[in-house]
N, C-alpha and C positions, 0 to 999 in steps of 0.2 A: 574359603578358597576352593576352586572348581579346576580338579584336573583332570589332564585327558590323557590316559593312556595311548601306547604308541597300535592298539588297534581299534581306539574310538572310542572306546568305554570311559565315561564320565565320571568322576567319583569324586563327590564334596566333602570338605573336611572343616572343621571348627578349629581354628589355632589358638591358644591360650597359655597364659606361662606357666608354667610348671608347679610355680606355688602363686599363693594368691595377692602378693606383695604388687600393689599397683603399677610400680616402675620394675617389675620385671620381664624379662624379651620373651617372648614365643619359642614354642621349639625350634629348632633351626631343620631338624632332620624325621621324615616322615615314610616309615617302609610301608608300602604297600605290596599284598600279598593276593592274586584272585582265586589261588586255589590255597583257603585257609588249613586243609589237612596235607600239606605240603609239607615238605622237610624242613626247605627253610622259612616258613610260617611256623611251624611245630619249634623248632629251632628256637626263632624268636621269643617264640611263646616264654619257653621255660626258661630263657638267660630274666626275661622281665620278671616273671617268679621269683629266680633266685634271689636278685637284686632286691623285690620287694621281704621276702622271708627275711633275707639278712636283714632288711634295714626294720622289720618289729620283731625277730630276735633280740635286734640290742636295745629295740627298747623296752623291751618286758625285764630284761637285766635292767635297764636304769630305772623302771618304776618299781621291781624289787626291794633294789639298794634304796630307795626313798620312800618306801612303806617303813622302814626300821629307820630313819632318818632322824635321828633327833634336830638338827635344824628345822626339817621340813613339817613335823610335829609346831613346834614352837613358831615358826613364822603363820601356820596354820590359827594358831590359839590367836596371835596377836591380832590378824586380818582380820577376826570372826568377831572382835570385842573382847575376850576373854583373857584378861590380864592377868586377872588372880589364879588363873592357873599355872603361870609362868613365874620362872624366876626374875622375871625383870621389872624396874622401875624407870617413870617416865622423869626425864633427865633435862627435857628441853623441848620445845614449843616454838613453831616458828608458820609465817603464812607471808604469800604474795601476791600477786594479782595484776595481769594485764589484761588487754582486750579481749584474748581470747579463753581464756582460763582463769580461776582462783585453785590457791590452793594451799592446804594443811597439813601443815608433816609433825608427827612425836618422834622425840627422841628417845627411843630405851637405851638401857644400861641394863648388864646383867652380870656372871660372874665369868670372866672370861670371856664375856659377848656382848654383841650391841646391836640394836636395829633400827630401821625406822619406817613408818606407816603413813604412805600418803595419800590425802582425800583429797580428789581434783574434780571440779567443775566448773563442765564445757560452757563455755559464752560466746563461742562460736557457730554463727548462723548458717553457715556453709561446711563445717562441718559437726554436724550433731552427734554424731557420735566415734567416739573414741577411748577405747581401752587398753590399759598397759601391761606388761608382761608382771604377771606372776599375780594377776585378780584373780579371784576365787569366787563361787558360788556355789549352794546345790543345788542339783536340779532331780527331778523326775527321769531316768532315763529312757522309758517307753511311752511314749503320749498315748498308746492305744493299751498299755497293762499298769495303769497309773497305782492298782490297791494289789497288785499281786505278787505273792513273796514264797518263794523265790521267782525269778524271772526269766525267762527265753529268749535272747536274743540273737536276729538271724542276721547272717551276714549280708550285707547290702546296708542300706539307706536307713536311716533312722530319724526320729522327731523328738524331742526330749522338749520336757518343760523347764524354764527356770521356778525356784524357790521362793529365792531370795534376789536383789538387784545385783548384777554382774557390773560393774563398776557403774556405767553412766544408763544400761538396759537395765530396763526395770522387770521384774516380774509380773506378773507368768509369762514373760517373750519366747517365742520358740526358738530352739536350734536346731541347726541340721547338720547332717554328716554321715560318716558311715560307722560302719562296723567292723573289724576283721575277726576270727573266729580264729584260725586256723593253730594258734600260740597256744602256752596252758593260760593262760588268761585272756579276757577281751579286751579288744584295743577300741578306744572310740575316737573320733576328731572330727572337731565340728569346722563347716565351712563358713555357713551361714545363721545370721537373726532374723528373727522376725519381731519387731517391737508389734504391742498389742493396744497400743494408742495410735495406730492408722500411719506408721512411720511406713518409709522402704525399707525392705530386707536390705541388711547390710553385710556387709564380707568380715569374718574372723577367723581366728586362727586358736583353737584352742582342743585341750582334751579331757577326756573324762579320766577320775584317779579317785580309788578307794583304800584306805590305807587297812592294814592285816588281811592283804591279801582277798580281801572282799569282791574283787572284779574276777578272781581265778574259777576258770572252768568246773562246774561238778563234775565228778566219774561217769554221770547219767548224759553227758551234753552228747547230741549226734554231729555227725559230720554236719559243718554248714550252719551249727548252731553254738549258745555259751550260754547252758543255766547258768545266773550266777545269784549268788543268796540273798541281798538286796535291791529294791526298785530304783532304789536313791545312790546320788555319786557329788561327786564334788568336782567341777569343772573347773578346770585354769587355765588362761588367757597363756599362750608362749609365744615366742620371736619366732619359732618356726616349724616343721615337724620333723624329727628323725628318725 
C-alpha cells in the first residue's frame, strides 16, 4: 500500500495479519511517525515494548510450569515411541481414511490417565502439508553452530535444522523464526519450512522447548544474546503464539 503524506512524502507499506493463520484480516491501524526520535514516536515505541515484554513474560512462566510437568513429560515419551517408559498401556486401536487423509490413533490407559497418539497421512494434492498442534521434533537450533556446546544465540532471525520428521516435514527441513533474548531464558518461534526435497517453504506456527530449564540464559550471556548449554531443542507445532 502507497501512502501519501499530507506534504507529499510517499511512504509504502506491506500489510499482513498479525499472525500467520491464513483467514486472518490485516491490521486495520498504521501510525506513522517522520521524525522517529519524537515523543510520540518514542512514545510508541515503548507501549509496543511493554506489550511485547509482557506477553514473553508469561510465557517463560508457562514454559516453566511445563518443564516440571508431569503430563507434558509423558505426552513427550508417548509421541517419541517410548512406551516402556510410561505408566500406560495401549487399550484400543482404531484407523480411517478419506480422500484427503488416513489415519491411526492408540488408545492409552494409565492410572488415573488416558491418551491418545495420532499418525495422519496427507493424500491431499493441493494441500501437502499439514501439521497439528502439539507434534514434536528435534531439531538443531543453530544451522551455522550445528557441533557447538554450549551455544550463542543472538537475537534476530534464526535457521534451525530438523532431526527427526515433524509430522508430514521430513528431515533435515529448515526452520525459520526468531529469537528474543531479553527474558532469563530464550524464546524461539518458528514461522516458516523449508522441505529439502525441492517443496515450497510453507507457513508454521510452532516453538522451541527444552525441558530442566535447558533454554535458560547463562550468567556469561551479554546484552542481545542467550548462551544456552545445549545445540539441541525440541520443537512443537501450537494453534498460536502467546
Amino acid at each position: 500500500m502507497l501512502v501519501t503524506l499530507a506534504d507529499g512524502t510517499e511512504v509504502s507499506f506491506l500489510l499482513r495479519p498479525p499472525r500467520r493463520q491464513a483467514w486472518d484480516w490485516a491490521d486495520q491501524q498504521v501510525d506513522v511517525f517522520k521524525d522517529r526520535e519524537s515523543y510520540a514516536a518514542m512514545h510508541s515505541a515503548l507501549q509496543r515494548a511493554l506489550k511485547e515484554n509482557g506477553t514473553l513474560t508469561e510465557e517463560n512462566a508457562r514454559y516453566r510450569k511445563e518443564e516440571t510437568s508431569e503430563d507434558h513429560s509423558l505426552a513427550t515419551l508417548l509421541a517419541s515411541g517410548a512406551l516402556a517408559q510410561t505408566p500406560f498401556k495401549v487399550v484400543d486401536l482404531f484407523s480411517g481414511r478419506d480422500e484427503k487423509a488416513t489415519v491411526r490413533a492408540k488408545v492409552f490407559r494409565g492410572k488415573g490417565k488416558a491418551a491418545v497418539v495420532l499418525s495422519i497421512k496427507n493424500l491431499d494434492p493441493e494441500q501437502p502439508l499439514r501439521m497439528f498442534v502439539g507434534e514434536s521434533a528435534w531439531v538443531v537450533l543453530d544451522a551455522n553452530q550445528t557441533s557447538t556446546s554450549p551455544v550463542t544465540l543472538y537475537e534476530g532471525n534464526i535457521e534451525s535444522i530438523l532431526e527427526e520428521d515433524l509430522g508430514l516435514l521430513e528431515a533435515p527441513a529448515r526452520l525459520y523464526g526468531r529469537v528474543w533474548t531479553s527474558g532469563p531464558q530464550a524464546i524461539i518461534r518458528y514461522y516458516s519450512a523449508q522441505p529439502m526435497n525441492g517443496g515450497d517453504q510453507v507457513p508454521i506456527c510452532a516453538v522451541a522447548r527444552l525441558g530442566l530449564g535447558q533454554l535458560r540464559k547463562r550468567p556469561e550471556s551479554k546484552p542481545g544474546t542467550a548462551i544456552v548449554d545445549s545445540p539441541h531443542a525440541g520443537v512443537y507445532i501450537v494453534n498460536e503464539f502467546r
